[in-house]
N, C-alpha and C positions, 0 to 999 in steps of 0.2 A: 710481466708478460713479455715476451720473446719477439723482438723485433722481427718481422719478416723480411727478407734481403730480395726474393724475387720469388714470381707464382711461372714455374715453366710444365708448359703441356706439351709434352712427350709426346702424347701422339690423341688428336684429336677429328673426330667423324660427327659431320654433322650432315646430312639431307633435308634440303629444303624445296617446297612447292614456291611457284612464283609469289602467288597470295604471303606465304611465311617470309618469303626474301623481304618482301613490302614491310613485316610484321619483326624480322630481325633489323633491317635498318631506325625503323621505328625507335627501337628499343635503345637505342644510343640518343634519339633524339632527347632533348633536354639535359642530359648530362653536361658535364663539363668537359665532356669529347670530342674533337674534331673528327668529324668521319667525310672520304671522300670515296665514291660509288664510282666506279669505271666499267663501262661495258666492252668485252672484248669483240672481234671482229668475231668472235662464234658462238656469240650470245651469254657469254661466260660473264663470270661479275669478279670485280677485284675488288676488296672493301679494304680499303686505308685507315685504321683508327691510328689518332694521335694524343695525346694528353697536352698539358699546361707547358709543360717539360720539354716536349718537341720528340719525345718518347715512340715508335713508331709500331704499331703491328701492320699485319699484310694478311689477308686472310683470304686466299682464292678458290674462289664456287665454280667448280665444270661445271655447265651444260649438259646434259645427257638424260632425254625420254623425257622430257618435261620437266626436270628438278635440277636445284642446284646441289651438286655435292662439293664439300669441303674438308680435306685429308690432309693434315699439318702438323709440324709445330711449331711453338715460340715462346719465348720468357717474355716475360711481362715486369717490370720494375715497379712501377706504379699500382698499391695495392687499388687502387678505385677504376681501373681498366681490366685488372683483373678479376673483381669483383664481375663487373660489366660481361666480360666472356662467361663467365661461371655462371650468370643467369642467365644469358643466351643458350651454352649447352644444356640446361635445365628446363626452359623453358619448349626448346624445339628437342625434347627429346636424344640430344647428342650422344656418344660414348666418347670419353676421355682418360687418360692416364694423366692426372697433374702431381706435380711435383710443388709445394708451399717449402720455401728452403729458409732455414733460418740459421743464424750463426751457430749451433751445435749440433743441429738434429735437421731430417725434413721429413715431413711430413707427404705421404703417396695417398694421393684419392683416385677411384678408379671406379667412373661413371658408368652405366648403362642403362639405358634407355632414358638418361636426364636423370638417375638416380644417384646415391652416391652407395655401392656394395660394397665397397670394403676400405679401411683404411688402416694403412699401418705409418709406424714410427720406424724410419730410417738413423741409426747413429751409430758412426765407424764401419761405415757396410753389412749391418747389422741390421734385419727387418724385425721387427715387434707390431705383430697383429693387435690393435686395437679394435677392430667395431668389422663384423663381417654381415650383409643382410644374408638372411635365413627365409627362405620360401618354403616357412613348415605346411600351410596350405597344399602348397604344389607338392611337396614330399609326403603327406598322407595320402592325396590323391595317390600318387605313385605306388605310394606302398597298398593300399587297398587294389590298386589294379593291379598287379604283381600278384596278392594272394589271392584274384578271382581266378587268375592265370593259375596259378598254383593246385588249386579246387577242380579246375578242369584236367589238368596233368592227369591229378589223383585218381577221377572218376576215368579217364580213362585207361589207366595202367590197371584199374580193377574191370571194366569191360575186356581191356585184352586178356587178365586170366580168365574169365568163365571163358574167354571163346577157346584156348588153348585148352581148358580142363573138358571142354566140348569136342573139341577134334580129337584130343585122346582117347576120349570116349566113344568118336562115332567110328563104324563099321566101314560105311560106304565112302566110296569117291564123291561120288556127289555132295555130302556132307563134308567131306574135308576140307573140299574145292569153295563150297559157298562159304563156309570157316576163314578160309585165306584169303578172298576176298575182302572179308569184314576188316580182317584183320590190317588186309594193304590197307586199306582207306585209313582204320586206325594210326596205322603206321606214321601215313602220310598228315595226319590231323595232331599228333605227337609233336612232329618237326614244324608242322607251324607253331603251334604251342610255344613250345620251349625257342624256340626262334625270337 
């Protein structure tokens, strides 16, 4: 197995509620972590992890509407600090791009909503798609609402022929006039449609 040399996150998003700030400091507690919490003068929070090592991350939380957000990156040396972030984005729902780099290859994970959707193998600038997630759920939905969309098209591109084989048919204005009528509205019931 492939030593790992450093876990570097590219770019990482997390938002958190105060209640969660409480519940991600937590989550260091017990570890073999050093963690130091600094509150800024605008209610921001700066969280210091250190390892055994003297190893350092910085992970700073704006203030904004009642939550803290956190927008960064950093490499991490220390697989068991890494680990430690990795459950944190996972656990508060974070999106991440990380980078696991090892002596020949690295490995690209790429979080959303605390999940991991896609991973590929990095070697010689070369991506190889391993493991993509699939929302077939959500893509049948789609595709089922798409063909009721579809069904409604239909039905109406056949109400606009009878009304048009109706106007040719009819003699009077009146009758042509309440014809185009139907027909605008159809018109306009089309373009939301296919919209």
């Amino acid at each position: 197995m492939a030593q790992r040399l450093a876990t570097e996150y590219v770019k990482t998003c997390l938002t958190l509620t105060e209640a969660e700030m409480i519940q991600f400091i937590q989550l260091f507690d017990g570890e073999d972590v050093f963690l130091e919490a600094k509150v800024t003068d605008n209610g921001s929070r700066e969280i210091v992890l250190r390892d055994d090592s003297g190893e350092e991350v910085i992970l700073t939380f704006e203030r904004s509407k009642g939550s803290y957000a956190c927008e960064g990156s950093c490499r991490v040396n220390d697989p068991k600090l890494a680990n430690l972030i990795r459950k944190a984005v996972s656990k508060f729902k974070g999106d991440a791009i990380v980078n696991r780099i090892y002596p020949a290859f690295t490995m690209k994970y790429v979080y959303k909503r605390g999940s991991v959707v896609q991973i590929s193998e990095i070697v010689s600038g070369k991506h190889k798609l391993v493991y993509e997630y699939k929302d077939t759920v959500g893509q049948f939905e789609r595709l089922y609402r798409k063909q009721v969309v579809e069904q409604q098209i239909s039905k109406v591109y056949t109400r606009i022929d009878e009304l048009l084989d109706e106007r040719n048919r009819s003699d009077s204005v009146v009758g042509q006039r309440n014809v185009d009528e139907q027909l605008a509205r159809l018109a306009h019931k089309l373009f939301e449609l296919e919209a």
